[in-house]
C-alpha positions as CSV (number, residue, x, y, z in Angstrom):
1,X,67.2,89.6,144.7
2,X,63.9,91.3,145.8
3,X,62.1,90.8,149.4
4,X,59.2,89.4,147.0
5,X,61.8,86.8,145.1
6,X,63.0,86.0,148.2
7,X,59.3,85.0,149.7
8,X,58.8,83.2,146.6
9,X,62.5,81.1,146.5
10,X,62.8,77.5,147.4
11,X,63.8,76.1,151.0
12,X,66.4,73.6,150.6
13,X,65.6,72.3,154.4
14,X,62.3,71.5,154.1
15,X,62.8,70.2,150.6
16,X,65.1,67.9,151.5
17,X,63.2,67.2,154.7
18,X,62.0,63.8,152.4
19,X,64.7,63.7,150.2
20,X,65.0,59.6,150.1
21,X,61.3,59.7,148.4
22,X,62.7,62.6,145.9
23,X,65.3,60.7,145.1
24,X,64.4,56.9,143.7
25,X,61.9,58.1,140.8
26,X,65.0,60.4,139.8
27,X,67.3,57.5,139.7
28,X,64.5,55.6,138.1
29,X,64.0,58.4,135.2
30,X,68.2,58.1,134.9
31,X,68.1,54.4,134.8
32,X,65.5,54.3,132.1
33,X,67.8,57.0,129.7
34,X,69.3,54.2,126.9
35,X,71.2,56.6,124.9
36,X,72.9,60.0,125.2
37,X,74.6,62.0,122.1
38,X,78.1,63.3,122.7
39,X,76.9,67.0,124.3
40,X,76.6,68.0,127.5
41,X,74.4,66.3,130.2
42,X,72.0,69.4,131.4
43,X,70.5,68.8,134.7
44,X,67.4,70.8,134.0
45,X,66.0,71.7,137.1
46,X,68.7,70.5,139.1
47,X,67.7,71.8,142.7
48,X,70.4,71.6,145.6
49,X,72.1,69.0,143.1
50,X,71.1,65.8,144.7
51,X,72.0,63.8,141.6
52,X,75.0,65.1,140.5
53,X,76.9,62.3,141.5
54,X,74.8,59.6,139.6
55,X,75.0,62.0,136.5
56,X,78.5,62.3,136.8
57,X,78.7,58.6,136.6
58,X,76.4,58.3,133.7
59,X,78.0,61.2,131.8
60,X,81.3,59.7,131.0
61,X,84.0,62.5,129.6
62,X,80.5,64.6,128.7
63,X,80.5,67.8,131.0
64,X,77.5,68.2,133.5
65,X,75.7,71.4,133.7
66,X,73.1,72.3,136.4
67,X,70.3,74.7,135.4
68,X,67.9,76.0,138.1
69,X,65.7,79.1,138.7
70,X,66.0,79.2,142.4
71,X,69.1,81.3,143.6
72,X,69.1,79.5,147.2
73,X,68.9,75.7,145.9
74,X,71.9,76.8,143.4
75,X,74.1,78.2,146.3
76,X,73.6,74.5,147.8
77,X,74.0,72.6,144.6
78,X,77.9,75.1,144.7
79,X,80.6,72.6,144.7
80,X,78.8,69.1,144.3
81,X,80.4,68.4,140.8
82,X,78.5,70.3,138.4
83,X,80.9,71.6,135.6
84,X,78.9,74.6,135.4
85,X,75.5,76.0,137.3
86,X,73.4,78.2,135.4
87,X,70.4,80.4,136.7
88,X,68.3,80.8,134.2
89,X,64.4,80.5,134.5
90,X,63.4,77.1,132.1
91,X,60.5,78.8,130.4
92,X,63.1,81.0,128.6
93,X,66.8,79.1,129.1
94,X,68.7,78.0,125.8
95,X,71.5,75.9,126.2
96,X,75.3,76.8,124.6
97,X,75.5,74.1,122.8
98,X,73.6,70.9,121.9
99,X,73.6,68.7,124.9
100,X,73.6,64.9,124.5
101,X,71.1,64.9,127.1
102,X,68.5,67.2,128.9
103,X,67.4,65.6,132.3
104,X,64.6,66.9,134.3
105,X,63.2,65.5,137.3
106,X,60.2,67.2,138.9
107,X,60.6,70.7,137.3
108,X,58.7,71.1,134.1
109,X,55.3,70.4,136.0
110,X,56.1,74.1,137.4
111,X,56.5,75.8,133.9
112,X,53.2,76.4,131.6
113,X,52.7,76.1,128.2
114,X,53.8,72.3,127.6
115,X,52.6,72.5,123.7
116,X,55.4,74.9,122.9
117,X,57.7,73.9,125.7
118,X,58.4,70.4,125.4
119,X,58.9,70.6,121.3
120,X,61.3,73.4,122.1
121,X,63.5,71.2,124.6
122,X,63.6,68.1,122.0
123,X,64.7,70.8,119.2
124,X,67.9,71.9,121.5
125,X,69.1,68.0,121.5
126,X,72.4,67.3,119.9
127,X,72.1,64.0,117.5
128,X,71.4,61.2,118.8
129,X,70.6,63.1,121.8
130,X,67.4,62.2,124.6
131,X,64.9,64.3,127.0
132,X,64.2,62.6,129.9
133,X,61.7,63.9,132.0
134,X,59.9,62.9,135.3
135,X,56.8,64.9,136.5
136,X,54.2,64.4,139.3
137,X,50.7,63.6,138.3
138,X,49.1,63.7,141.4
139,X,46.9,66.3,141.2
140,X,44.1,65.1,141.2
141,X,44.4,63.4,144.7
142,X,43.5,64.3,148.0
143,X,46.9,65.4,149.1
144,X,47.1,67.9,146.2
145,X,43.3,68.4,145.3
146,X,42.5,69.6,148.7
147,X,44.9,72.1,149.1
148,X,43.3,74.2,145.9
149,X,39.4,73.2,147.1
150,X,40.2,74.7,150.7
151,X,41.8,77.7,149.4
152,X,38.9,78.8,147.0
153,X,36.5,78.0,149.8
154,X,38.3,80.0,152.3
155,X,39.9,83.1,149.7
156,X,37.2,82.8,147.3
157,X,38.5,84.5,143.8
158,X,42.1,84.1,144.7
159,X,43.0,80.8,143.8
160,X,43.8,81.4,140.2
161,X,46.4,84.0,140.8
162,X,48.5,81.6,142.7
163,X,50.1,79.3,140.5
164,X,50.2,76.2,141.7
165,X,52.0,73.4,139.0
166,X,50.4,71.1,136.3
167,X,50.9,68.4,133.6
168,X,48.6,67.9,130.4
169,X,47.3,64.2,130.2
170,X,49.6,61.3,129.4
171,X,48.0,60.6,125.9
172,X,48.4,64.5,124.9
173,X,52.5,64.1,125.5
174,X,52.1,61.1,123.5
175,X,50.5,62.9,120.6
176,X,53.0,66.0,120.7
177,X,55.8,64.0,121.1
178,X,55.4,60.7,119.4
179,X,56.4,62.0,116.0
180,X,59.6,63.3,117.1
181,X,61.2,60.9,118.0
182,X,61.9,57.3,119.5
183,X,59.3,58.2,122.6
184,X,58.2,56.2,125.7
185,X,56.1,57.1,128.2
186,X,54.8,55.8,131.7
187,X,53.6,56.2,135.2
188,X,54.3,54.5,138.6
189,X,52.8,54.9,141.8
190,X,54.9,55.4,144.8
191,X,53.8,53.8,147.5
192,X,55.8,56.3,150.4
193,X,55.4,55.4,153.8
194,X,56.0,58.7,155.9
195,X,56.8,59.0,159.4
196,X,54.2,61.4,161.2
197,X,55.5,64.3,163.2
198,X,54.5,66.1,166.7
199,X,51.6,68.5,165.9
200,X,51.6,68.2,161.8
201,X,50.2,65.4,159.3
202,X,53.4,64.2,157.2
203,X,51.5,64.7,154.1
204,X,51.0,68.2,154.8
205,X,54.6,68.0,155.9
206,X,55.7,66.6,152.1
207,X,53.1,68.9,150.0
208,X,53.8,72.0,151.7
209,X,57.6,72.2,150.6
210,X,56.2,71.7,147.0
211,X,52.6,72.0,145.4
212,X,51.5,74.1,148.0
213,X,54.4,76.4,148.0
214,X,52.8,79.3,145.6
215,X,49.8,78.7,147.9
216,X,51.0,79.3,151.0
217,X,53.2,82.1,150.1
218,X,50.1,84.4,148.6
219,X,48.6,84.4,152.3
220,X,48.9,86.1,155.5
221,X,49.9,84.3,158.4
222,X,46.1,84.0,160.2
223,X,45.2,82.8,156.7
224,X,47.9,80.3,156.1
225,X,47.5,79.2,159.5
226,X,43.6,78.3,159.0
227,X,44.2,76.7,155.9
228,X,47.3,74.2,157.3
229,X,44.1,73.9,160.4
230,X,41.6,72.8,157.8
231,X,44.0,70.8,155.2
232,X,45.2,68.4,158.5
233,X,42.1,67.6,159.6
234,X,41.0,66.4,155.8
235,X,44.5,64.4,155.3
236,X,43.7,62.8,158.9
237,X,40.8,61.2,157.3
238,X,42.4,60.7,153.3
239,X,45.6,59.7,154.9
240,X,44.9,58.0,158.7
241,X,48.1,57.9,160.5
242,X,48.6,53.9,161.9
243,X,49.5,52.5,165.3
244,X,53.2,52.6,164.6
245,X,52.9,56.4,163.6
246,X,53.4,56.6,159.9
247,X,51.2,56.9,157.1
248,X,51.3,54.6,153.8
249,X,51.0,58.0,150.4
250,X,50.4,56.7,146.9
251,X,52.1,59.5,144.7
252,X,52.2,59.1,141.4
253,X,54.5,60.0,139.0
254,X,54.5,60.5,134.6
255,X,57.9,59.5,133.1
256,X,58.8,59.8,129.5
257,X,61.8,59.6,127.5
258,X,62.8,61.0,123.9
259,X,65.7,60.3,122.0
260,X,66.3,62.4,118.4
């Protein structure tokens, strides 16, 4: 792996740093899958394999495979129960054979070109088969928004080059999807309440590992140290932290399902 892969690779620790919010909307997407085919359950985006064990509960005598871009969250996600691990970047993976169901919780918001990519997934499903997928949708919010304003305020011209994630609008999944198959969609709002830390804003804390990643990785250290200055004292005001030191962060997340 190159020095510039390896500045660009996930960090497990401060991933998992709020791994209880990470985890109930991915046992909520799971707990809203109805019906499986007989293939393999792919755990698309699987990460340091927090849900392996709920999918190997779900899966039955189906074999579980984890699929993930990042070399250093597979090396965690080594010997949790996966059947197989595959690195394999989503845009262009194919599976070996049809899977009964393709999972993916908070990864597709990171790979472009929804119009093609979501038909594709649904066109890999073994019969009877279902795409579950759970994406934020918070861009739009402070906690996200702010990150991106800041930066093309400070690095003026830059902003576009550093590819931060995105999802299209609920009602255009609806129209690409709908007519493939049995289709539901939905969002919740999260209602997290993080603890604040010595010298940091927890929302930076929680975006930082995520959204901001791409962000934060394109700068110099004077420069990401000015914007983390600057994006604190805005989620101060957006987020306040209360007496008992924590801070109550709607996130919002877009859920659909797809069974063939």
């Amino acid at each position: 792996m190159s020095t510039n892969a390896a500045k660009q690779d996930w960090n497990p620790g401060a991933y998992a740093r709020f791994r209880d919010q990470r985890l109930r909307p991915a046992l909520d997407l799971l707990n809203a899958v109805g019906q499986m085919g007989a293939g393999d359950v792919v755990d698309l985006g699987c990460g340091n394999g927090v849900m392996i064990e709920t999918l190997r509960a779900r899966a039955g005598n189906r074999a579980v495979v984890g699929v993930d871009a990042s070399p250093a969250m597979l090396e965690k996600a080594q010997g949790t129960g996966y059947d197989a691990l595959q690195q394999a970047d989503i845009a262009e993976w194919h599976p070996r054979r049809a899977p009964g169901l393709i999972y993916s919780n908070a990864a597709l918001h990171w790979v472009g070109n929804h119009e093609a990519l979501m038909p594709r997934l649904v066109r890999m499903l073994g019969k009877g088969g279902t795409l579950a997928v759970q994406m934020p949708h918070q861009n739009k919010a402070p906690s996200h928004r702010v990150w991106l304003s800041l930066a093309e305020e400070l690095f003026a011209g830059r902003i576009e080059k550093m590819g931060t994630p995105g999802v299209m609008s609920p009602i255009k999944y609806e129209e690409l999807l709908a007519p493939l198959g049995q289709f539901r969609l939905w969002e919740t709002d999260y209602y997290q309440r993080l603890t604040a830390e010595p010298g940091s804003h927890p929302v930076r804390r929680y975006t930082e590992s995520t959204y901001a990643r791409p962000v934060l990785a394109a700068l110099e250290p004077d420069e990401k140290a000015d914007l983390i200055r600057r994006y604190e004292e805005v989620m101060h005001s957006a987020y306040p932290v209360r007496a008992d030191g924590t801070v109550l962060f709607p996130f919002r997340r877009m859920f659909f399902t797809l069974t063939v």
